[in-house]
N, CA, C and O atoms as CSV, one atom per row, in Angstrom:
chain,resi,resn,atom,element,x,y,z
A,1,UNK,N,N,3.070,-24.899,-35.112
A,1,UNK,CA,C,1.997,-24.713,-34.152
A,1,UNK,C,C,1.342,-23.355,-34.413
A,1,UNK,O,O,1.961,-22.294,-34.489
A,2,UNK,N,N,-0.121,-23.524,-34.555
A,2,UNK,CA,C,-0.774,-22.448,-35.086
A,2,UNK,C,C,-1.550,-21.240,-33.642
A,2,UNK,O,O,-2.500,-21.594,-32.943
A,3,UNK,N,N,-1.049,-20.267,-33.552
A,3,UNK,CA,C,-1.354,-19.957,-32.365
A,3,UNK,C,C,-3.007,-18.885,-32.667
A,3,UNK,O,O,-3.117,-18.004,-33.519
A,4,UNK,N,N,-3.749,-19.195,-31.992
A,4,UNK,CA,C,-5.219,-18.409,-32.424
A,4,UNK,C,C,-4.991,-17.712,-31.269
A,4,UNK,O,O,-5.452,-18.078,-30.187
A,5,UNK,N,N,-4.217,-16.591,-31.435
A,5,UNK,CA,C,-4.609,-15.273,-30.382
A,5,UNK,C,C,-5.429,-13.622,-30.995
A,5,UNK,O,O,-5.138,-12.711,-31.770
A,6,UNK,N,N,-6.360,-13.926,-30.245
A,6,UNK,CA,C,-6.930,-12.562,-30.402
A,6,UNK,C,C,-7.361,-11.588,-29.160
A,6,UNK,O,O,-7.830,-11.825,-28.047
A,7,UNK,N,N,-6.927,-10.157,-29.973
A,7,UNK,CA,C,-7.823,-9.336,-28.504
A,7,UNK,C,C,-8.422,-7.563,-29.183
A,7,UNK,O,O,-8.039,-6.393,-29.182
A,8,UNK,N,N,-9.377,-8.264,-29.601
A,8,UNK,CA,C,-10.547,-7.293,-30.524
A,8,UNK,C,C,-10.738,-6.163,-29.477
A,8,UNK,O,O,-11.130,-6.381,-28.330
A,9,UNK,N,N,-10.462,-5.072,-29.916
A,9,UNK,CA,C,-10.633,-3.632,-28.996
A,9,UNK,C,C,-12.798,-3.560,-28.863
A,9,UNK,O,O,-13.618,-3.929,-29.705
A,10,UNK,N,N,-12.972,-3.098,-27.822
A,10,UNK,CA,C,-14.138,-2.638,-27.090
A,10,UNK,C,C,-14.479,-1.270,-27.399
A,10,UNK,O,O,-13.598,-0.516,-27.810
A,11,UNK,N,N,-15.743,-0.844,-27.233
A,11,UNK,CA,C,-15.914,0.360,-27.048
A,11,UNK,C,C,-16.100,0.807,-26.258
A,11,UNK,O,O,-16.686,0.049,-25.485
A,12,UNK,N,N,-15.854,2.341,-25.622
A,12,UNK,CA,C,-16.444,3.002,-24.031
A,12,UNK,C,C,-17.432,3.000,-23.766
A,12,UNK,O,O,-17.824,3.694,-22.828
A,13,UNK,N,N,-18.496,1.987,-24.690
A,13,UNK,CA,C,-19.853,1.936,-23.451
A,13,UNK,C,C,-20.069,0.754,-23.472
A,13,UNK,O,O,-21.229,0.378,-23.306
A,14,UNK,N,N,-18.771,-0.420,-23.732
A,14,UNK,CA,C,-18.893,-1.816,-23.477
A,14,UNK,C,C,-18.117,-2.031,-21.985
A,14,UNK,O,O,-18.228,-3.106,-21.396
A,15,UNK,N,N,-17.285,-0.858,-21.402
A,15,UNK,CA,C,-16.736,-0.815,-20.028
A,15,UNK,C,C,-17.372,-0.993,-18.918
A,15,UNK,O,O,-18.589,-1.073,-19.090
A,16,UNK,N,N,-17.088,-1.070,-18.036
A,16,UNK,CA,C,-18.057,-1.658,-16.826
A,16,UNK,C,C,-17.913,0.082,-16.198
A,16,UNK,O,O,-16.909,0.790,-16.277
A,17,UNK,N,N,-19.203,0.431,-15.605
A,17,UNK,CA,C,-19.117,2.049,-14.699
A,17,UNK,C,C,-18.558,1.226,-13.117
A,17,UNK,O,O,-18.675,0.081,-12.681
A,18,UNK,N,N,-18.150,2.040,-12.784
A,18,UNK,CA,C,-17.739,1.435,-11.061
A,18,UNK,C,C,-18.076,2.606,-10.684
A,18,UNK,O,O,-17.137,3.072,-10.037
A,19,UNK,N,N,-19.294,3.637,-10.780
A,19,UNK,CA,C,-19.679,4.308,-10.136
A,19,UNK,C,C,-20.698,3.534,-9.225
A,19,UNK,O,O,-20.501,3.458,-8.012
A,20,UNK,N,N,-21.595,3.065,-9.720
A,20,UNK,CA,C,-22.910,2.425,-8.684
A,20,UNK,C,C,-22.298,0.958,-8.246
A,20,UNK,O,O,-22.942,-0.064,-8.011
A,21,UNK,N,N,-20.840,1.152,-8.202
A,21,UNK,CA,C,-20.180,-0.291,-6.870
A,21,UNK,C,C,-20.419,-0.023,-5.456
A,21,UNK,O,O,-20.333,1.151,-5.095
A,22,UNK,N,N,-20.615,-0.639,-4.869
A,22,UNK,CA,C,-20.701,-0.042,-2.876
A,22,UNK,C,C,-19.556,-0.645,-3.223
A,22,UNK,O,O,-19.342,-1.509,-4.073
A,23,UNK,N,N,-18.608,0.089,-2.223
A,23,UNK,CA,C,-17.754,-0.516,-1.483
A,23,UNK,C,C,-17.620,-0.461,-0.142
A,23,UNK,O,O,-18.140,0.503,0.420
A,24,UNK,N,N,-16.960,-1.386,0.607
A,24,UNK,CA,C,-16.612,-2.037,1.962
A,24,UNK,C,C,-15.736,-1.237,2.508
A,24,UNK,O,O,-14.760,-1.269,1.759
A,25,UNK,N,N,-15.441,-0.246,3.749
A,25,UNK,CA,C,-14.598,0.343,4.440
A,25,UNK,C,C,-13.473,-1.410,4.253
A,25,UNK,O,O,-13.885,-2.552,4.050
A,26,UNK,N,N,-12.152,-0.950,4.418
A,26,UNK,CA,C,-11.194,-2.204,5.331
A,26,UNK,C,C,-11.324,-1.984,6.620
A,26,UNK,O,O,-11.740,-0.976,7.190
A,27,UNK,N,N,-10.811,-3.338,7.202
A,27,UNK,CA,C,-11.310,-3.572,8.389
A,27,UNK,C,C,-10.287,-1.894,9.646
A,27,UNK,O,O,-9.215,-1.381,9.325
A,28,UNK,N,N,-10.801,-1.658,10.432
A,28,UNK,CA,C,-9.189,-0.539,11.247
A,28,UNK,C,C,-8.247,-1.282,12.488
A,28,UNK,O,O,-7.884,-0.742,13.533
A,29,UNK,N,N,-7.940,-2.836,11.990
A,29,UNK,CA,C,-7.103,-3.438,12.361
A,29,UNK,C,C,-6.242,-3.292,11.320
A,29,UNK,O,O,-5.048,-3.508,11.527
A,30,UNK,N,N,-6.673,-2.918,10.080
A,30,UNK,CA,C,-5.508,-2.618,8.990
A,30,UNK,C,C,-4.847,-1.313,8.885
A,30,UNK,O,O,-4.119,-1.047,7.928
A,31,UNK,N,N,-5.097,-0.428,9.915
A,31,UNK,CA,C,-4.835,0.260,9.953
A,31,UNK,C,C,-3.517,0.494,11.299
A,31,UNK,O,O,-2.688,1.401,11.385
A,32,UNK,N,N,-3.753,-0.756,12.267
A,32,UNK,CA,C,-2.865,-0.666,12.886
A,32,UNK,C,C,-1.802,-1.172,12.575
A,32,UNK,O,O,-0.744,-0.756,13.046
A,33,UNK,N,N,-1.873,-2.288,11.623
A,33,UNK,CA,C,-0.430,-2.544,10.671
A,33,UNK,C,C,0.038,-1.832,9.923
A,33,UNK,O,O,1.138,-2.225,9.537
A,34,UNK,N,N,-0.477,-0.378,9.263
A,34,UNK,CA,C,0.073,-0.094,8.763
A,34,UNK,C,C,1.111,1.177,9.357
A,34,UNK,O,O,2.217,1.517,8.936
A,35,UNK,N,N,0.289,1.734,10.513
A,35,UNK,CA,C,1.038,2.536,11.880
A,35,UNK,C,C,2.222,2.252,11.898
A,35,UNK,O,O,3.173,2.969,11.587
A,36,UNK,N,N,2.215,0.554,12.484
A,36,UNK,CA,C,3.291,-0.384,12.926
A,36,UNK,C,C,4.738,-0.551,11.783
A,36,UNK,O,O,5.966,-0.592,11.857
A,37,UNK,N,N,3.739,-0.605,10.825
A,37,UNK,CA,C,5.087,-0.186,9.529
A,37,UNK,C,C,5.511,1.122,9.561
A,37,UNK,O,O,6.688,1.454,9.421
A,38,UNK,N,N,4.784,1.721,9.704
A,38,UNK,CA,C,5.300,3.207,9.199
A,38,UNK,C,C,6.731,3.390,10.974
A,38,UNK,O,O,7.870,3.856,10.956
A,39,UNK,N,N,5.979,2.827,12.124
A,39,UNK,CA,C,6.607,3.163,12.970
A,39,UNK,C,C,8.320,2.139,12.842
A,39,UNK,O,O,9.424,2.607,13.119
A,40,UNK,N,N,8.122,1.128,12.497
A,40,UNK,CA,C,9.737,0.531,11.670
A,40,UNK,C,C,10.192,1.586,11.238
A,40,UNK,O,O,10.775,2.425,11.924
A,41,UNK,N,N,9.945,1.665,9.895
A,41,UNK,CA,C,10.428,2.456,9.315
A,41,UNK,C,C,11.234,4.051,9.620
A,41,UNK,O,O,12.312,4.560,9.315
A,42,UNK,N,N,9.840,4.515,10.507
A,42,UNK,CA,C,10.444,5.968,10.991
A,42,UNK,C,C,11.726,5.133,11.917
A,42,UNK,O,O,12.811,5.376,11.389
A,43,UNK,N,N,11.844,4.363,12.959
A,43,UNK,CA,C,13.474,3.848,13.491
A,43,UNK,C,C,14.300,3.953,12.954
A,43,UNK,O,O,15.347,4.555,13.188
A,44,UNK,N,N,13.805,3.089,11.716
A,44,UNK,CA,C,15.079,2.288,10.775
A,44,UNK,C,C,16.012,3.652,10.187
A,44,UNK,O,O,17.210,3.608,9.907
A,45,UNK,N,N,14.973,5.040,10.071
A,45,UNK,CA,C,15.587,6.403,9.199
A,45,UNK,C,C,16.583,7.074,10.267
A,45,UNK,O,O,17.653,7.618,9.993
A,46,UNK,N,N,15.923,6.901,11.732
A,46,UNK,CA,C,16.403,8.150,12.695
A,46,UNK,C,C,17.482,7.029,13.095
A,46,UNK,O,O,18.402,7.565,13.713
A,47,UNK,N,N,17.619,5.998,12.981
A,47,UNK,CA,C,19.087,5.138,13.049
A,47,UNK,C,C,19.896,4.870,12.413
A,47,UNK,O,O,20.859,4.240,12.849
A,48,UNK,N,N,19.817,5.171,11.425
A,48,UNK,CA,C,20.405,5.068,9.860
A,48,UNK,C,C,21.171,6.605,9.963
A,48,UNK,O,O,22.401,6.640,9.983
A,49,UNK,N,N,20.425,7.781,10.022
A,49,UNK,CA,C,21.500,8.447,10.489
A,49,UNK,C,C,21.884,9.253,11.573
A,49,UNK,O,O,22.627,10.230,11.674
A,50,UNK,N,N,21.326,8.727,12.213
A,50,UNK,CA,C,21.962,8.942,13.723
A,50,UNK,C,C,23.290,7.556,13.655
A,50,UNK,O,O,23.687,7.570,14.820
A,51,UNK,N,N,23.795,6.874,13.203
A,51,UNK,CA,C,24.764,5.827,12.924
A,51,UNK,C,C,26.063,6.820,11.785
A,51,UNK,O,O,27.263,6.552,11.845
A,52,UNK,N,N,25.357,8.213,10.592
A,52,UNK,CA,C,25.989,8.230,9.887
A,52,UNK,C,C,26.785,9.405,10.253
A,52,UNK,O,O,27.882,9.821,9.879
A,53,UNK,N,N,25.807,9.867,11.193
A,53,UNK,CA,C,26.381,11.238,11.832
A,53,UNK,C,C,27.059,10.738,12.834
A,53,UNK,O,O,28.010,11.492,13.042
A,54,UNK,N,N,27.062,9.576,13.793
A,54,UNK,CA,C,28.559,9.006,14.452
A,54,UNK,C,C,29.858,8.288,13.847
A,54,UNK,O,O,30.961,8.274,14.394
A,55,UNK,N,N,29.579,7.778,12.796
A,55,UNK,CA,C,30.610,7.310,12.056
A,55,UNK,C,C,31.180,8.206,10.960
A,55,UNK,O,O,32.409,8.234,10.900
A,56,UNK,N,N,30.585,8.847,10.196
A,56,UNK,CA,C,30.661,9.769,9.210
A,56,UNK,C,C,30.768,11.045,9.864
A,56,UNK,O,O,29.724,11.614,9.543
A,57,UNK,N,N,31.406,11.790,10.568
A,57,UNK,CA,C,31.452,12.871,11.425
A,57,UNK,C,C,31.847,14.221,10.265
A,57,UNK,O,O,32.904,14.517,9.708
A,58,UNK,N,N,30.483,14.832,10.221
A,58,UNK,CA,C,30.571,15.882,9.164
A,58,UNK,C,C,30.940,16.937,9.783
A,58,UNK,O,O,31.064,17.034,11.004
A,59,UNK,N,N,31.208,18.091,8.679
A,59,UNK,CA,C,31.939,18.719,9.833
A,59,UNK,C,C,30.363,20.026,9.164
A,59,UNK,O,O,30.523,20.932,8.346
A,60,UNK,N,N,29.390,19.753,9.670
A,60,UNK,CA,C,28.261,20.633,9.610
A,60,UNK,C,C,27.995,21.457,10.766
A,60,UNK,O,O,28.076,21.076,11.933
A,61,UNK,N,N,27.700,22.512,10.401
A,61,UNK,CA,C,27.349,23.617,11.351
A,61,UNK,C,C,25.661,23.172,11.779
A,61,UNK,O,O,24.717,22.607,11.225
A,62,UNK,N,N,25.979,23.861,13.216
A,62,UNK,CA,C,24.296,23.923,14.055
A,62,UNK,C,C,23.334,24.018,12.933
A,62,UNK,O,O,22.939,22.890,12.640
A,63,UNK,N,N,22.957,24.688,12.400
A,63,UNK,CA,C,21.670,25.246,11.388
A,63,UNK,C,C,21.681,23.715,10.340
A,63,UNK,O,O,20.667,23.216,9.853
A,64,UNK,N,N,23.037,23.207,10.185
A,64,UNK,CA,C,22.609,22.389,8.629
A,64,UNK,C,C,21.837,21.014,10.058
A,64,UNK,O,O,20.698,20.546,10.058
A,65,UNK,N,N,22.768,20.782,10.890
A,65,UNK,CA,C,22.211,19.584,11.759
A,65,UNK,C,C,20.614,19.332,12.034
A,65,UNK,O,O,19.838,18.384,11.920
A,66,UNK,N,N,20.535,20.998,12.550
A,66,UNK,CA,C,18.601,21.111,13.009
A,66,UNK,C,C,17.999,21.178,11.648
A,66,UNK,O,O,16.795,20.922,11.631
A,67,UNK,N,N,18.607,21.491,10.384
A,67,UNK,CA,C,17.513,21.109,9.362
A,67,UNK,C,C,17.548,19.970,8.696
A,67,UNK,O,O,16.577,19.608,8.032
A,68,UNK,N,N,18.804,19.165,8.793
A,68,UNK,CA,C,18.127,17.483,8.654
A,68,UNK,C,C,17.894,17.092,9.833
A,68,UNK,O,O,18.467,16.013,9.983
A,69,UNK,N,N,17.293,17.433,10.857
A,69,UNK,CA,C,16.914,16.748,12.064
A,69,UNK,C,C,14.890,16.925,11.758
A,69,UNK,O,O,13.974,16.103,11.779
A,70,UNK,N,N,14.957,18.406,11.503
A,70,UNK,CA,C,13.790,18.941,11.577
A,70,UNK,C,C,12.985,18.423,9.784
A,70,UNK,O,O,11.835,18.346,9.352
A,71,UNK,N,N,14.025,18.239,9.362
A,71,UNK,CA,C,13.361,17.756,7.714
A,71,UNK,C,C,12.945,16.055,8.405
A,71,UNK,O,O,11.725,16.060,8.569
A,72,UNK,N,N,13.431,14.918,8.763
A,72,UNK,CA,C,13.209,13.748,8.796
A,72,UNK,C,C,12.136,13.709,9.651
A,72,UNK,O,O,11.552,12.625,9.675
A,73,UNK,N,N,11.495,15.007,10.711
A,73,UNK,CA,C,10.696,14.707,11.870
A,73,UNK,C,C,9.027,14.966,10.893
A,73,UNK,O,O,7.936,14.405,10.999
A,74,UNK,N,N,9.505,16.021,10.022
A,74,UNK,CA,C,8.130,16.632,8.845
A,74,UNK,C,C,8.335,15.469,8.178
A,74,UNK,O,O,7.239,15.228,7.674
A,75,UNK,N,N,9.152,14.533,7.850
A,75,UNK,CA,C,8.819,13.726,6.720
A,75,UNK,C,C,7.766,12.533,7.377
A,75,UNK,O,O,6.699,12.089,6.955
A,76,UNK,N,N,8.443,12.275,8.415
A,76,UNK,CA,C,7.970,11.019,9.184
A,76,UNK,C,C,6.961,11.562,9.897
A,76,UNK,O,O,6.262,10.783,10.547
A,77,UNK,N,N,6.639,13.118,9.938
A,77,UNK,CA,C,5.312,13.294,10.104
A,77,UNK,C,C,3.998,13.289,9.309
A,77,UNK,O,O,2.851,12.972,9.622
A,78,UNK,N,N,4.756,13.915,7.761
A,78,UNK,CA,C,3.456,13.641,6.819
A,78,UNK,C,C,3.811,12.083,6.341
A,78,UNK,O,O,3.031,11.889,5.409
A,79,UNK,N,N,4.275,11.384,6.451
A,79,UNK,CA,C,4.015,9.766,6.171
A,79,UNK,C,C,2.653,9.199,7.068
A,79,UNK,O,O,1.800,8.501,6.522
A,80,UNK,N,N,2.565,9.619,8.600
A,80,UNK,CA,C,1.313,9.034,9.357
A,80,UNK,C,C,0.792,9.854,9.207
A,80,UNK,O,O,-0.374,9.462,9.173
A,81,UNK,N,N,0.808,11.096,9.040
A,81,UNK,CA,C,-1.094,11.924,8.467
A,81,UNK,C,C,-1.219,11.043,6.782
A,81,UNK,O,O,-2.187,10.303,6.606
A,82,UNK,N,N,-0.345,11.193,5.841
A,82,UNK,CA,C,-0.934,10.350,5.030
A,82,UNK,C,C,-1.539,9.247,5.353
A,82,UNK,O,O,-2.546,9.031,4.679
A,83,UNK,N,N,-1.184,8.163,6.459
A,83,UNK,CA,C,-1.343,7.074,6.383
A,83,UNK,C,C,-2.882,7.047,6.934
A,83,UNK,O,O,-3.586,6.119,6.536
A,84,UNK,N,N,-3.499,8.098,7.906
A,84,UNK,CA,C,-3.961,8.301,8.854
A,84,UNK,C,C,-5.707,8.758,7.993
A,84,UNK,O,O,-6.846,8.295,8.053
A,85,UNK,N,N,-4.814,10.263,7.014
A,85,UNK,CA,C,-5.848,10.421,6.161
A,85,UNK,C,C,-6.458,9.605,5.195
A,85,UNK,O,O,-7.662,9.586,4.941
A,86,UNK,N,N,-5.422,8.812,4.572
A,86,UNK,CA,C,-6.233,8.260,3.269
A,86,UNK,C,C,-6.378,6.654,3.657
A,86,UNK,O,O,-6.313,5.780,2.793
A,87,UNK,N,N,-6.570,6.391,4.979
A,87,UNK,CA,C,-7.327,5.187,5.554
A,87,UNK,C,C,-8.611,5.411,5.206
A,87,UNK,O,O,-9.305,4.425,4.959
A,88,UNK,N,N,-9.017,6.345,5.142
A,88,UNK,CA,C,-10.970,6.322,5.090
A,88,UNK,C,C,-10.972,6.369,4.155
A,88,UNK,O,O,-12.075,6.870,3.934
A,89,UNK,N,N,-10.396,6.168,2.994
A,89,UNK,CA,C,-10.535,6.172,1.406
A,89,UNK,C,C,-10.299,4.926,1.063
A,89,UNK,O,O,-10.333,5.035,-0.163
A,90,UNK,N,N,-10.086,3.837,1.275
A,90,UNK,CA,C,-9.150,2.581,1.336
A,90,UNK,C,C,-10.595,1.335,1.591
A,90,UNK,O,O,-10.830,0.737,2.641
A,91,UNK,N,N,-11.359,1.231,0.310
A,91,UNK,CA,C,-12.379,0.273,0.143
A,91,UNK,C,C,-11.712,-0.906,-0.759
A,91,UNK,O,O,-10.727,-0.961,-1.495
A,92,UNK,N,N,-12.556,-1.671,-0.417
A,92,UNK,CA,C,-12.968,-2.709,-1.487
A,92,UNK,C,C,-14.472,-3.251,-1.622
A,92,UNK,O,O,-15.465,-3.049,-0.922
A,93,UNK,N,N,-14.257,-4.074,-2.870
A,93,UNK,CA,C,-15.565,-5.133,-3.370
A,93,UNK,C,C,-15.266,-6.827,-3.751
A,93,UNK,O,O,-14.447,-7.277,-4.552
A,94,UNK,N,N,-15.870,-7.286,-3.207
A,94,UNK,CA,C,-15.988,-8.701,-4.110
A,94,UNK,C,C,-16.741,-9.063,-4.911
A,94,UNK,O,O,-17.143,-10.201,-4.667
A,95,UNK,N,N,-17.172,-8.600,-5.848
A,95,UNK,CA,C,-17.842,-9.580,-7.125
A,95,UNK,C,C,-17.298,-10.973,-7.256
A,95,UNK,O,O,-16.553,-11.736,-6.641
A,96,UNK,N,N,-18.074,-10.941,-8.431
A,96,UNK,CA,C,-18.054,-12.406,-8.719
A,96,UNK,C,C,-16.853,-13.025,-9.522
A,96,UNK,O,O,-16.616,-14.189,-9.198
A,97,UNK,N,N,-16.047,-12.498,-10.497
A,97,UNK,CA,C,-15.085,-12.968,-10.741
A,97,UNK,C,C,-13.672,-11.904,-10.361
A,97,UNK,O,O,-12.587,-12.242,-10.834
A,98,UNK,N,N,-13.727,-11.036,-9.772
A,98,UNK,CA,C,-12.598,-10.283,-9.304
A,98,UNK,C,C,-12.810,-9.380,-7.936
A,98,UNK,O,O,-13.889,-9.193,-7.374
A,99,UNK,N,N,-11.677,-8.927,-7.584
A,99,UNK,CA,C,-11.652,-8.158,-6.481
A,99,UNK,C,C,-11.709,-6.921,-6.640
A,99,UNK,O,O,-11.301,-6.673,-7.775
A,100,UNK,N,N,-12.002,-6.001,-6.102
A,100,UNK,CA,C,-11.972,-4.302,-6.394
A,100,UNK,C,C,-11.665,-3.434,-5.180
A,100,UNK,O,O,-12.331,-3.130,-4.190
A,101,UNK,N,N,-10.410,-3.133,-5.597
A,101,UNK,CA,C,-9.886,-2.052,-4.302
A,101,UNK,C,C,-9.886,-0.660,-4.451
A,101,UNK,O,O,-9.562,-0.366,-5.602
A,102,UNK,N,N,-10.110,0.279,-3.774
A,102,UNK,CA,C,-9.451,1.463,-3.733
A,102,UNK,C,C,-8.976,1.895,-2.887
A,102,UNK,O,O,-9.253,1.744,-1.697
A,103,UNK,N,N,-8.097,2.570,-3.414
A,103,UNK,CA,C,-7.131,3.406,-2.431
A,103,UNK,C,C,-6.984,5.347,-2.747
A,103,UNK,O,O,-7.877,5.941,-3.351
A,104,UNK,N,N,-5.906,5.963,-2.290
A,104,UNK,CA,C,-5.436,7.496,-2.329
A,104,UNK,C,C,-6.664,8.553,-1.633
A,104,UNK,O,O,-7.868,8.298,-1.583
A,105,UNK,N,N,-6.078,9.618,-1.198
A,105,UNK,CA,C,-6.996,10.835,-1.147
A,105,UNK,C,C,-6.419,11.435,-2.347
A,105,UNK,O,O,-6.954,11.504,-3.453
A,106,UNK,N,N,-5.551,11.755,-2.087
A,106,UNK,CA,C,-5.087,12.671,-3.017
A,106,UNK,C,C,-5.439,12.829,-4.726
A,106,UNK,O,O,-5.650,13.786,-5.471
A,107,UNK,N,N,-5.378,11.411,-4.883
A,107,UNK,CA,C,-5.594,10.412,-6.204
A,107,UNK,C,C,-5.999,9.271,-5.822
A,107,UNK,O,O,-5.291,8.409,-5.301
A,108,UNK,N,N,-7.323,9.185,-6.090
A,108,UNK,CA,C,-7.431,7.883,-6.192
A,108,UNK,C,C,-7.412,6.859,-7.147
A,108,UNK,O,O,-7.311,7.090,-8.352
A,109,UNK,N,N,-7.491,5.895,-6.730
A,109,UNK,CA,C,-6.716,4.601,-7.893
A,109,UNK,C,C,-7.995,3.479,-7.485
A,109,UNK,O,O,-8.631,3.667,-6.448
A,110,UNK,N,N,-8.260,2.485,-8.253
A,110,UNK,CA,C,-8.790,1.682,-8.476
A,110,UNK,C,C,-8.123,0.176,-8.530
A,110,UNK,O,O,-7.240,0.433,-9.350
A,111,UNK,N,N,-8.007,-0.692,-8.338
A,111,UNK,CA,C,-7.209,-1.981,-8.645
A,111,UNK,C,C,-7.817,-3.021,-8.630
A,111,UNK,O,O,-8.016,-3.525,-7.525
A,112,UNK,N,N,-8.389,-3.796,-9.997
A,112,UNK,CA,C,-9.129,-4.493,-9.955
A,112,UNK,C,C,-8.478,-5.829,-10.102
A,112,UNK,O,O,-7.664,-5.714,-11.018
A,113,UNK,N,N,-8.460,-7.051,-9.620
A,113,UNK,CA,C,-7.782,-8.418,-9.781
A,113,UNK,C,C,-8.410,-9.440,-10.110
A,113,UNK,O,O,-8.902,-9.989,-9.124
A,114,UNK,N,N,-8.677,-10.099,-11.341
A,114,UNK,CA,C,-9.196,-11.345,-11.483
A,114,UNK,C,C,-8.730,-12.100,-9.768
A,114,UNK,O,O,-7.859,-11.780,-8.960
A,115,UNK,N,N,-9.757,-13.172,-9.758
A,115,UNK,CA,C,-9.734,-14.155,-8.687
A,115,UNK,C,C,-8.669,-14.824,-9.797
A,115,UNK,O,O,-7.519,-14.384,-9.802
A,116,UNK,N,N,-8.971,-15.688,-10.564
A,116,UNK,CA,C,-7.292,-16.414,-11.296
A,116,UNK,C,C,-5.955,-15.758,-11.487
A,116,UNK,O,O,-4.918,-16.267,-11.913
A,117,UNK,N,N,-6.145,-14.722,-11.152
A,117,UNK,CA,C,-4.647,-14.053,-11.394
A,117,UNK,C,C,-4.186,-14.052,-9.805
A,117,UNK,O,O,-3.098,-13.588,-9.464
A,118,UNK,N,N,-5.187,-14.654,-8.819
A,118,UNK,CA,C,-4.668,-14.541,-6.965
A,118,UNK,C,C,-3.986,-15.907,-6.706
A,118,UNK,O,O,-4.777,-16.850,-6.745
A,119,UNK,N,N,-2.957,-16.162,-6.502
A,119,UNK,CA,C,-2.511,-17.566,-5.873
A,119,UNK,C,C,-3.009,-18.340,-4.531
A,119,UNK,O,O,-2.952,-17.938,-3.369
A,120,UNK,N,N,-3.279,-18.998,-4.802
A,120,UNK,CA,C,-4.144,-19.865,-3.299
A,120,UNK,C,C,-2.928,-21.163,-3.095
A,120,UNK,O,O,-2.275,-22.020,-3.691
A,121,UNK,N,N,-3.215,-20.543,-1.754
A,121,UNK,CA,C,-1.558,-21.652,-1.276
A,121,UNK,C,C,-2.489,-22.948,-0.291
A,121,UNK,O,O,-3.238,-22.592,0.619
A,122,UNK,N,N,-2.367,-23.866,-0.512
A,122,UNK,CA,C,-3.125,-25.382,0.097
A,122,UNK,C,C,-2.266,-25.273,1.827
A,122,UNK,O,O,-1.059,-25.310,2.065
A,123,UNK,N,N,-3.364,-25.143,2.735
A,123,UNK,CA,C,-2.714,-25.524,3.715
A,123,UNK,C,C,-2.536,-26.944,4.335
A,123,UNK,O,O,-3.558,-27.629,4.290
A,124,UNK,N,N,-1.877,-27.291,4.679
A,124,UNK,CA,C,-1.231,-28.647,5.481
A,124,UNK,C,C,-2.377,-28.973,6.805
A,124,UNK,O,O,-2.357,-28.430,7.910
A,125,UNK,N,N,-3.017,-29.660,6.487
A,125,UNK,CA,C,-4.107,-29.953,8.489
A,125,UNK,C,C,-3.107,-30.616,9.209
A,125,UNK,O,O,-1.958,-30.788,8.803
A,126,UNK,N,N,-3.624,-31.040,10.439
A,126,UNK,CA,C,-2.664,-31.815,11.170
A,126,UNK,C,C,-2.194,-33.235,10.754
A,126,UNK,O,O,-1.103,-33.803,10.805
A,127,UNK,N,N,-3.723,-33.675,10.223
A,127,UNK,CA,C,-2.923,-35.140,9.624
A,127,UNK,C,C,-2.570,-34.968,8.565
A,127,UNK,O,O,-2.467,-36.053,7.992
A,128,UNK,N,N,-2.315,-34.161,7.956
A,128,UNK,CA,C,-1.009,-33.897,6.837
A,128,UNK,C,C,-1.838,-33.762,5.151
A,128,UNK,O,O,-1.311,-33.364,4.112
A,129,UNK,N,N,-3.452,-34.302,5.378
A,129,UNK,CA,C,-4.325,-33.204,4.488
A,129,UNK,C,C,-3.772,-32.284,3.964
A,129,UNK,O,O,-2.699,-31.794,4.315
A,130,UNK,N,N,-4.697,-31.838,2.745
A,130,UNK,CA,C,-4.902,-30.556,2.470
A,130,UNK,C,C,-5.934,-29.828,3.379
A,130,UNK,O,O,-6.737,-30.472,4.054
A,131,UNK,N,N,-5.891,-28.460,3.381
A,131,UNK,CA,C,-7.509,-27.955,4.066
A,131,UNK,C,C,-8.126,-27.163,3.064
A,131,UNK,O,O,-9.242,-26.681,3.257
């Protein structure tokens, strides 16, 4: 079996610019899911060891306690200013054969997705259709 694969290199002014793309704010209902995660998460940490410091009984002095108390409160504080700040950075686009996201303040990133590389799942109607 004769396989015809090719993938002939381009040049940098055969690239597409994604400077003159508009992009779309996301909606700031996406922003309350992502709160909602971050707020799991901060639980899941301050229970995790608040569980390790009752079972695992270290024998740490005052000063080491308040600085992993006071380190997990800065962490889980810059997690929602991150989340908080680099919401207004957090676009997309739809063209015609792919999707175009961005994300970061800090760095931003680009993520572009063919529509064929997205899985589309068939939903079930009531009479047992596709929709």
């Amino acid at each position: 079996m004769e396989q015809n694969f090719q993938n002939p290199q381009i040049l940098d002014l055969e690239i597409p610019d994604f400077d003159d793309l508009k992009l779309v704010a996301v909606s700031p209902k996406y922003l309350k899911i992502i709160l909602f995660n971050l707020g799991l998460f901060s639980i899941f940490v301050i229970v995790a060891v608040a569980v390790a410091f009752y079972f695992f009984y270290f024998n740490l002095s005052l000063f080491q306690v308040w600085a992993i108390v006071i380190g997990i409160f800065l962490m889980i504080v810059f997690l929602f200013l991150n989340a908080l700040i680099g919401f207004k950075f957090r676009k997309y686009a739809v063209r015609e054969k792919d999707l175009v996201y961005q994300y970061g303040w800090l760095k931003r990133s680009i993520i572009i997705v063919p529509f064929n590389r997205i899985p589309i799942s068939k939903e079930k109607t009531e009479d047992g259709g596709e929709a």
